[in-house]
N, C-alpha and C positions, 0 to 999 in steps of 0.2 A: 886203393879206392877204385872202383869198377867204375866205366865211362857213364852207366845212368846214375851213379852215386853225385858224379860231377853239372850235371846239366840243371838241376834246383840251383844252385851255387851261381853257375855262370848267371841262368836266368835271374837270379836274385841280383850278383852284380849289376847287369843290363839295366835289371828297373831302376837299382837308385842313384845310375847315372841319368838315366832320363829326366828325372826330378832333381838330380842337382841342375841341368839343364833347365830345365824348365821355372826352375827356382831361381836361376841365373836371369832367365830370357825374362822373365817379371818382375825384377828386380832393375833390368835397366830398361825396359820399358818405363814403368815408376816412378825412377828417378829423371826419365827423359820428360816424361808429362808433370812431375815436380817443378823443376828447372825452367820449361816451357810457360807454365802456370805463371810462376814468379818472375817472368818477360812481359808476358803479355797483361798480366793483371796490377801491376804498375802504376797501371793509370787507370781511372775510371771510364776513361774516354775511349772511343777506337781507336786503334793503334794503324800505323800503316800510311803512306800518301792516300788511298784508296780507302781506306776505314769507310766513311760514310757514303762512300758508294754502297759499301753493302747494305748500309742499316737505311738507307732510301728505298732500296731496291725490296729490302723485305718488309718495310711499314706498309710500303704500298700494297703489296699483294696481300697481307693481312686484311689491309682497310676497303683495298680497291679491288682485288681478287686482278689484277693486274703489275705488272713492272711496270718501274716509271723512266728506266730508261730501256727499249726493247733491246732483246738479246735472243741470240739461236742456241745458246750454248747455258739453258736455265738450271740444271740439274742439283747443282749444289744450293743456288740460290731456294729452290724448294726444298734443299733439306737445312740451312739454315732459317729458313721461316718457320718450318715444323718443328725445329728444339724453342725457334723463339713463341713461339705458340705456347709452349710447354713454360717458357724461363718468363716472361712479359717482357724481358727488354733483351732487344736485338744487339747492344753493342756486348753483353754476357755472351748471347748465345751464338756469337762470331767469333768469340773465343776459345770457348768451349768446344765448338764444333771443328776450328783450324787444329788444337789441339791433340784431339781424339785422331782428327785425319792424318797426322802424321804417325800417332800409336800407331797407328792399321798401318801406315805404309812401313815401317818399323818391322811388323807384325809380319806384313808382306814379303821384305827384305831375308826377314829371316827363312822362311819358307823356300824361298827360291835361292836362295845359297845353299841351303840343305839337298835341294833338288840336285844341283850342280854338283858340290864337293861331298854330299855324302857325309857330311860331318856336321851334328848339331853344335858343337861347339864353336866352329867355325861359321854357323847362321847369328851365335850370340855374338860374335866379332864384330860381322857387320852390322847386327842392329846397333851396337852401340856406337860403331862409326856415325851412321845417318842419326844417332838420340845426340850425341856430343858435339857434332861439327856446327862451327857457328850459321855455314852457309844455310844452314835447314831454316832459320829464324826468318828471312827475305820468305822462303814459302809461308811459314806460320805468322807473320805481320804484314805481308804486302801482295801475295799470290795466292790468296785463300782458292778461288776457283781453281786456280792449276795445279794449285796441292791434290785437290780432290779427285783430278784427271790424273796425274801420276800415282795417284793411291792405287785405281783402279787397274791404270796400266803395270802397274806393280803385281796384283794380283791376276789380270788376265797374262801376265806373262808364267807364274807358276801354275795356273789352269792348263798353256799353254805345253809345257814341259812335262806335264803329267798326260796329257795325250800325247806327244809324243814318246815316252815309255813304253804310256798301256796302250794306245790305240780305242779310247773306251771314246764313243760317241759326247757322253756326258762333261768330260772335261775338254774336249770343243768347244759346245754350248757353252757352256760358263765362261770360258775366254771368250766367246765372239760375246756376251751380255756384257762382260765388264769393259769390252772394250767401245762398245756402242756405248755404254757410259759415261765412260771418256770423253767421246766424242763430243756424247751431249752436256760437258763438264766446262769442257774450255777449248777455244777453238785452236789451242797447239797442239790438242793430240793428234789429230788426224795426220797431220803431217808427221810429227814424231813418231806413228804408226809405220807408216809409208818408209821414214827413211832405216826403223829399225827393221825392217821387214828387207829392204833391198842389201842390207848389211849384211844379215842372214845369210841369205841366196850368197852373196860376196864369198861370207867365209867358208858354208859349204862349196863352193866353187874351187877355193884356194886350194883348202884340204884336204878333202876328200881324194884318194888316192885312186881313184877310177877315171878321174877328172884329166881329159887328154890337156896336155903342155901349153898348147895353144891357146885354149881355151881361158887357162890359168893366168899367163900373158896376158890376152885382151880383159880378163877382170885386172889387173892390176894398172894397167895403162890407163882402164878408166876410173878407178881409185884415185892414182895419182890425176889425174886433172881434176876431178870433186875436189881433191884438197887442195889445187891452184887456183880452182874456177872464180875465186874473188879476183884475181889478175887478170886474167883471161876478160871479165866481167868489166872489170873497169879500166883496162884498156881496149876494149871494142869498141871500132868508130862507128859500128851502125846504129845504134840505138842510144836517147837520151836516156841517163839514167835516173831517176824518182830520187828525189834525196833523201828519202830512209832507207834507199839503197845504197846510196853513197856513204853515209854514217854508218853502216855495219862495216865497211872495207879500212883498212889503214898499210900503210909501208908497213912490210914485215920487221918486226920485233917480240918481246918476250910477250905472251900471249898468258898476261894474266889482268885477272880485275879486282876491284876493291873488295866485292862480294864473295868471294871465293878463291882468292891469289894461294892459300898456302894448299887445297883440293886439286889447284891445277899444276900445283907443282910436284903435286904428290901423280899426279897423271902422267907430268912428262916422262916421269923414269919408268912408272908402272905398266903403263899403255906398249911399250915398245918392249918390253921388257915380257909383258905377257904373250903379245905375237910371236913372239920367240919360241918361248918356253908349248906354249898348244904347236906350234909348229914339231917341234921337236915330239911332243906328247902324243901327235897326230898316228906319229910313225908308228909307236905302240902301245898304243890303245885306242880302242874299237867304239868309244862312249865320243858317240856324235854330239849326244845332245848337250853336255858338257862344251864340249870343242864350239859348237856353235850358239851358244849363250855368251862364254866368257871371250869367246873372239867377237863377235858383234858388241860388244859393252867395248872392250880394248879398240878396235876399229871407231867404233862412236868416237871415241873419247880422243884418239890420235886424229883423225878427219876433222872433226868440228870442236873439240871443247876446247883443243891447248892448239888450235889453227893462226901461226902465225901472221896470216893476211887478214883474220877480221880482228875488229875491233871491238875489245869490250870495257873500252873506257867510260861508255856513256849509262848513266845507270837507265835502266827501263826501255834500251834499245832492246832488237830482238835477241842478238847476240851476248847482251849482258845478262837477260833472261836464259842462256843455254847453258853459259859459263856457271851462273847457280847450280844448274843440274851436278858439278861436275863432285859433290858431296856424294850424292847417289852411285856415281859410278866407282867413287873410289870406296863405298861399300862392298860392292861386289867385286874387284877386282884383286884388294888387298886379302879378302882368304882364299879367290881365285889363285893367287901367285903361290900364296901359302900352300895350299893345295898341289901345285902343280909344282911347287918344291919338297915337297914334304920329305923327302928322302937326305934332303941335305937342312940339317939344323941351323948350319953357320948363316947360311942365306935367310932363312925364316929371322935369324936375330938382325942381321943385317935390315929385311924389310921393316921389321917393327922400330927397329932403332930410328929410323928413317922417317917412319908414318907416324909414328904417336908423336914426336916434338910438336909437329904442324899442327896435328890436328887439335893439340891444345891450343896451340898459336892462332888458328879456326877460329875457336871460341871464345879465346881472349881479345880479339882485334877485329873481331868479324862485330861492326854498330850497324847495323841497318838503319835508315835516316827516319823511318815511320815509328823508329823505336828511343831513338835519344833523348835523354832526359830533356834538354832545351827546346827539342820541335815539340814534345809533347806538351810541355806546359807554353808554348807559343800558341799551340792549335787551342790548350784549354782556353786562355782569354780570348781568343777569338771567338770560342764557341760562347762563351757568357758574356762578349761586346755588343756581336753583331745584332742580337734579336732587339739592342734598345737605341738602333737604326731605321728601326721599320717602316716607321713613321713618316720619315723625313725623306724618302723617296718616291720617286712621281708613282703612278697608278699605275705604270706596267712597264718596273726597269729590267733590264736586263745584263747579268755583273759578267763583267772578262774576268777570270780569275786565275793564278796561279796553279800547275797543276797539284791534283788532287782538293783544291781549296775552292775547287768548285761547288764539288759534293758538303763541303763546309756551307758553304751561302746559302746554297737550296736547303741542305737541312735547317740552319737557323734562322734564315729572316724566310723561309717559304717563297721563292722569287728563283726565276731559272736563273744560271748560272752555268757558265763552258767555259773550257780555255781560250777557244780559239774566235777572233771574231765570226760573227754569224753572216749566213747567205740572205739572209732576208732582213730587213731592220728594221721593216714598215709598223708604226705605232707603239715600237718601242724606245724607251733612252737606254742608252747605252751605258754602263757604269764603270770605270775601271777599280780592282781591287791593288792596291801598290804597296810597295813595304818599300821599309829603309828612307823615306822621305824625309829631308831637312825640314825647320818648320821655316828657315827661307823662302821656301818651295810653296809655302803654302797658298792656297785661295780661299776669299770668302766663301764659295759654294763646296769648296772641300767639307768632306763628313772626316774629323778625325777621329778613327777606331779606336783606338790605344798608341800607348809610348813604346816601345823596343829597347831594347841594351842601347845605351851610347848615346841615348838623344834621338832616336830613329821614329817615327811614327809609320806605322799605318793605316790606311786612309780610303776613302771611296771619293772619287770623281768622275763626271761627268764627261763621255768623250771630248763633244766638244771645247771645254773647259783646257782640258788635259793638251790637245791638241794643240790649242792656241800659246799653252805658258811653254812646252816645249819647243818655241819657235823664237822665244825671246829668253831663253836660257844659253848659255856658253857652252862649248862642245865637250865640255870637263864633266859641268854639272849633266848634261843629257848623257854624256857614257856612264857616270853612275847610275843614273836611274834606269837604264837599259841593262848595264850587269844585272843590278838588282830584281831585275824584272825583265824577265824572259819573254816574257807573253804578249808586254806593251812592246819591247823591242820589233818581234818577230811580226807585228802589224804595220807599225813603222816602216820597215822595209817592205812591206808588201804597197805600201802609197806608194814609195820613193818608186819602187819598180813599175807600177802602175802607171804613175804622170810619168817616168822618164819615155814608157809606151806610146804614153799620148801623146807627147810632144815630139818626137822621132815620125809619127801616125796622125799628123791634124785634119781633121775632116773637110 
């Protein structure tokens, strides 16, 4: 057979592997928005602590061509009002629309692996990491807005990779629009920009074999303090530190969290493991932009996501929000390894033998709290209690609530509602919302909402009210009702601190 007899053949090969690819890549897409669907559709309700944050924020702009609670960062919120436009109710099209955004980011995932390893098969890897891992669910029921910002950053980062190949004007532009997107998505990216941008420059700096000794030194000196700087941080005597600074830091330990514990174990060995292996890869081969994708993702991910000085025990800290990410990176990094082994099989078997136990372990263990069958049907009677409340409250109350259970209030009795006590009080009563009350505990002027598992009620009372029966309760019964409630505790301490001032302070 002469070499053009051969070239129809191969090209015929070529196409119907593309389409088995491609037939692959839609097939676990599919199944990822299947799976997703049957999460989030569960319940009639929104899903999520935050659910009806959203379906507030897009009633309003439907009704009022305004948000009802102001935001800088509206972007998603305008595109979930335009499907709900489309759908009439906003609690469908918060779903539908979290959905879709994680396809695309999926979608995205696979693109920019192919960028990198050059292998379609290896982009169907990782999309079905990021379709399968339970971590993705905390995006799809509790971080809809920053889903939408990582979708984006997802895709301005393969805009990005394709201007640096071709050098074409055009795929610029489109990375800097999707990443202004971003921006205008949710207020993490810009920082998330920033520091995957400095990571960049880092691993070009390491790499890059032009790059004088020295130089390579003082980036790794400053590496290493970025990844002590929680120490550094909170043993400096000059400055007091804000306590949601303090809540990110903890004594060094295993640096995993509920939301993503078997992702970031899958990171400790990967992340260190891929610095390696690009180091060694660096030496021979000339594919920068490779080297500087899957080293900046491995660098993220060893610096901040499996960083044993902060803490990600607290769920909806900032640091518990990073640690989620850390599904994402271990998309890219597990056919990044593959890739960067490819020569030796035994290792490829090894990583997979490694990464797929967990990540089923992911998605079997991975509950997200906005998703359990018991908050949901807690939030449902809540939702069909409180509106036959309405009545029975003065002309302009105003509820402390539980977080997320805020957004619960305002949408059903219509009446503001925050977690936190307010700066101004003037011509309002104040309401507390409480769970878990004994009906010992109870007051005439108590509203009780509903009964709870166990005897438990939930209830609406009057600050005053509340103020005064916690003064004649035992130190037993006021610590349960402070476990149980977060909100009334964390006001309580702010009196106590208040008079201890004043009275240290007498005018």
């Amino acid at each position: 057979m002469s070499c053009s007899d051969s070239l129809p053949v191969a090209s015929a090969q070529s196409s119907l592997q593309v389409r088995w690819i491609l037939l692959a890549l839609c097939l676990i897409v599919t199944v990822g928005v299947w799976l997703d669907a049957s999460v989030v559709f569960k319940s009639p309700y929104a899903v999520g602590a935050d659910g009806y944050y959203y379906v507030l924020q897009i009633n309003e702009l439907l009704n009022r061509g305004q948000f009802y609670f102001p935001t800088q960062t509206p972007l998603i919120l305008y595109a979930l009002a335009a499907v709900s436009f489309f759908t009439s109710d906003p609690v469908v099209s918060i779903k539908l629309a979290s959905i879709a955004l994680h396809a695309a980011l999926c979608l995205g995932l696979f693109a920019v692996i192919v960028s990198v390893t050059r292998s379609r098969w290896l982009g169907v890897v990782g999309s079905a990491l990021a379709a399968v891992s339970g971590a993705h669910l905390y995006m799809i029921a509790e971080y809809v807005k920053q889903l939408g910002a990582l979708a984006f950053l997802i895709w301005g980062g393969w805009f990005a990779l394709q201007f640096f190949k071709t050098r074409r004007t055009v795929w610029a532009l489109l990375s800097i629009a999707c990443v202004v997107a971003a921006i205008f998505s949710h207020r993490s990216a810009f920082p998330l920009v920033l520091i995957s941008a400095a990571l960049v420059i880092s691993v070009r700096l390491l790499y890059a074999k032009s790059v004088n000794r020295k130089y390579r030194l003082a980036v790794l000196a400053l590496l290493f303090l970025f990844w002590y700087s929680p120490v550094i941080v909170a043993f400096q005597p000059f400055v007091q530190l804000p306590a949601w600074v303090e809540m990110e830091i903890t004594a060094p330990g295993l640096p995993l969290s509920k939301g993503a514990a078997p992702e970031q174990m899958i990171l400790m060995v990967l992340s260190p493991l891929a610095l390696v292996l690009i180091f060694l890869e660096s030496h021979k081969s000339r594919d920068e932009v490779s080297t500087l994708a899957l080293g900046s993702v491995a660098l993220w991910s060893f610096l901040i996501t499996i960083n044993p000085f902060l803490d990600y025990g607290k769920p909806n800290n900032f640091t518990w929000r990073l640690s989620i990410l850390a599904y994402i990176q271990v998309a890219i990094l597990v056919p990044g390894v593959i890739w960067l082994t490819r020569q030796h099989p035994k290792v490829i078997a090894l990583v997979a033998a490694f990464v797929l136990p967990l990540i089923v372990g992911s998605r079997i263990q991975s509950q997200p709290f906005g998703l359990r069958t018991d908050y949901l049907s807690a939030r449902a009677a809540l939702l069909r209690r409180l509106p036959l409340y309405r009545q029975q409250l003065d002309q302009t109350p105003l509820v402390i609530s539980p977080h997320g259970e805020q957004f619960v209030v305002t949408y059903s009795l219509g009446v503001p509602s925050q977690q936190r006590w307010p700066e101004k009080t003037q011509s309002r009563t104040i309401y507390w919302l409480l769970h878990r009350i004994r009906p010992n505990f109870f007051l005439p002027s108590m509203l009780v909402i509903m009964q709870e598992r166990e005897g438990f009620y939930t209830v609406l009372v009057k600050d005053n009210d509340i103020r005064q029966q916690l003064g004649n309760i035992s130190d037993a019964e006021r610590r349960w009702i402070f476990m149980n409630n977060p909100h009334l505790k964390e006001e309580a301490m702010r009196r106590d601190q208040t008079q201890g001032l004043a009275a240290q302070n007498p005018p």
